[in-house]
Each structure stands twice: as C-alpha cells, then as structure tokens.
C-alpha positions in Angstrom: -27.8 -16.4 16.5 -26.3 -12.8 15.9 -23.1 -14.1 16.9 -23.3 -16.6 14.0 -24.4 -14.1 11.9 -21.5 -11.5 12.7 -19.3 -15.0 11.8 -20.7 -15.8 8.4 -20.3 -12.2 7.3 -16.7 -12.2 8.8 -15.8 -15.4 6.8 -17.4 -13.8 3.6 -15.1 -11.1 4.2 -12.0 -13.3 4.5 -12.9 -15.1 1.5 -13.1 -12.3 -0.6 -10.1 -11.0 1.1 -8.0 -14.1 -0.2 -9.6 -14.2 -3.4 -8.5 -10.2 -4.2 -5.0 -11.5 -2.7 -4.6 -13.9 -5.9 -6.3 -11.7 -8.3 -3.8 -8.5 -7.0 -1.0 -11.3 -7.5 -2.3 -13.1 -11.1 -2.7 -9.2 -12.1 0.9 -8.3 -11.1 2.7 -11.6 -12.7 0.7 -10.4 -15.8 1.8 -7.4 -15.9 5.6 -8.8 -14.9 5.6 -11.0 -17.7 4.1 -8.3 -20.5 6.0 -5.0 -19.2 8.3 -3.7 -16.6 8.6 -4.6 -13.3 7.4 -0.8 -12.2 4.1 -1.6 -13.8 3.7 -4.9 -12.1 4.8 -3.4 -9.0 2.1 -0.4 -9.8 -0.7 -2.6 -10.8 -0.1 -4.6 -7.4 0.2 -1.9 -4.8 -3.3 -0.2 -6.7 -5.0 -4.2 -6.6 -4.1 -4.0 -2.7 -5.2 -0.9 -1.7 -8.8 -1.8 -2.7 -8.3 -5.4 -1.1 -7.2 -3.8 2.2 -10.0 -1.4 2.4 -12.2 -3.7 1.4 -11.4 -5.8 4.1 -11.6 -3.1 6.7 -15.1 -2.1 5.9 -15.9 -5.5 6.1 -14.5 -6.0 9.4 -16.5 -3.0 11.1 -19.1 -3.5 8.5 -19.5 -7.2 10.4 -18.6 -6.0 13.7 -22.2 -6.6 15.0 -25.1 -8.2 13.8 -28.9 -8.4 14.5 -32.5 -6.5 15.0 -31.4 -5.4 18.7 -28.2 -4.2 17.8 -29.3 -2.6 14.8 -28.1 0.9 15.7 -24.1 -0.5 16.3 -24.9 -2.6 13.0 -25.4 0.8 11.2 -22.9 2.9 13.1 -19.9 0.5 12.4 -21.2 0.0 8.7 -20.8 3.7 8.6 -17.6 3.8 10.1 -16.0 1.3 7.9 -17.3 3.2 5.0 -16.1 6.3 5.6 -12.3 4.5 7.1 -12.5 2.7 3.9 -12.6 5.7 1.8 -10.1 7.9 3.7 -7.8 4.9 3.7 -8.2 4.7 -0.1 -7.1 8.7 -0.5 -4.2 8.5 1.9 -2.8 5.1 0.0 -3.3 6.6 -3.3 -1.7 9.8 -2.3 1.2 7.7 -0.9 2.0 6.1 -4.4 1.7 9.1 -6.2 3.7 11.5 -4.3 6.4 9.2 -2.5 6.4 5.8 -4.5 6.4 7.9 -7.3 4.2 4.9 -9.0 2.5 5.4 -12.8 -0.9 6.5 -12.5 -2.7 4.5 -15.0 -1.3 0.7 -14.0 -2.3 1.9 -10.3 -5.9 2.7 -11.2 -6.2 -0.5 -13.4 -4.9 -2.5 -10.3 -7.8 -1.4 -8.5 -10.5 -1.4 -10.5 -9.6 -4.8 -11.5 -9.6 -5.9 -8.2 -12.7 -4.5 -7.4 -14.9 -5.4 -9.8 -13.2 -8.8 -9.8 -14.8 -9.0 -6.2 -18.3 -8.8 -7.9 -18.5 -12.2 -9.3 -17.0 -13.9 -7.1 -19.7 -12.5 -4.3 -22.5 -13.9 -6.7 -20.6 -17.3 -6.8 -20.5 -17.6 -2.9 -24.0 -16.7 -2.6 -25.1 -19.2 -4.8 -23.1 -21.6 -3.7 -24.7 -21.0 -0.4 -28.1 -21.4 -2.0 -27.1 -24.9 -3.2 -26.2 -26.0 -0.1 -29.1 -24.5 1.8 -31.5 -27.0 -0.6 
C-alpha cells in the first residue's frame, strides 16, 4: 500500500512535469512569434527552472510514503523543499550573471509556469474523483 502510494504521487509529479514542459514551450513560441528570440529564449529558461525544481521536490517530496514512515516522509519533503529553493537561486543567478538573460521575460517564465501548475493540479484531482465514483 505505501509503495502504491509513493507511485501515485510519483506519476502526479511526472504529469505535471510534462504539462510545465508544454506550457514553458507554448510560452517560448509565444514569445518567438511576438518579440525576439532573447525573450523567447528568456521566458523559456525562467519557465524551466520552476519545472525542474518542481519536479525535484516532488521526487524527494514522494520518496516515501505512509503512517510508519512518517518521519522519512517529512525529512525528504523537507529536503526537497529546501533543494528546490537553492536550486531556484543558483539557476536564477546563472541567467543573470552568465546568460546575461532580461530579467523581466525570466520572471514572467516562471511565474507563468508556476501558477499554470495550479489548475492543472485541480483538474487531475478531480478527474481522480470521477473515476473513484
């Protein structure tokens, strides 16, 4: 049972995973289409770096599973918090001072992709509500 449980939060995390892989994508065609490519290339590289560290919280986050392993279940969620954020600062810091990428199509990348992430997670759990009846 906590084995299947680690497994439906692993998928979850893979599906949003994809999901912020098209909207990073859609988000950087947009942006191709409207401006220049160091925008698109901006807004894509700030829609990844919240997909990535998303996914790497989820992963610890779903390491383990269950009552009797509740004490790993809280240590890795911590873990993959804390990775998450440091990973965020280091990225960001990477395409400010060396990719020498505009700050403001970088942000909107991200917080597109994040809060993109929000609906969709209210989609799948209804959807798994449906099926559950």
């Amino acid at each position: 049972m906590n084995q299947l449980l680690a497994a439906s939060g692993r998928n979850l995390v893979n599906k949003i995973l994809l999901f912020q892989t098209c909207i990073a994508l859609l988000s950087a065609g947009a942006s191709a289409l409207f401006w220049q490519p160091e925008i698109a290339l901006a807004v894509f590289f700030g829609a990844m770096v919240s997909a990535m560290t998303n996914f790497i919280f989820g992963t610890l986050a779903f390491r383990y599973a269950g009552a009797s392993k509740n004490k790993l279940v809280v240590k890795s969620f911590n873990q993959g918090l804390k990775l998450k954020l440091i990973l965020t600062m280091v990225l960001f810091i990477v395409a400010f001072q060396w990719l020498a990428l505009p700050a403001m199509p970088l942000l909107v990348g991200f917080i597109i992709t994040l809060v993109a992430q929000w609906p969709y997670m209210i989609f799948l759990s209804q959807g798994e509500q449906h099926r559950d009846q």
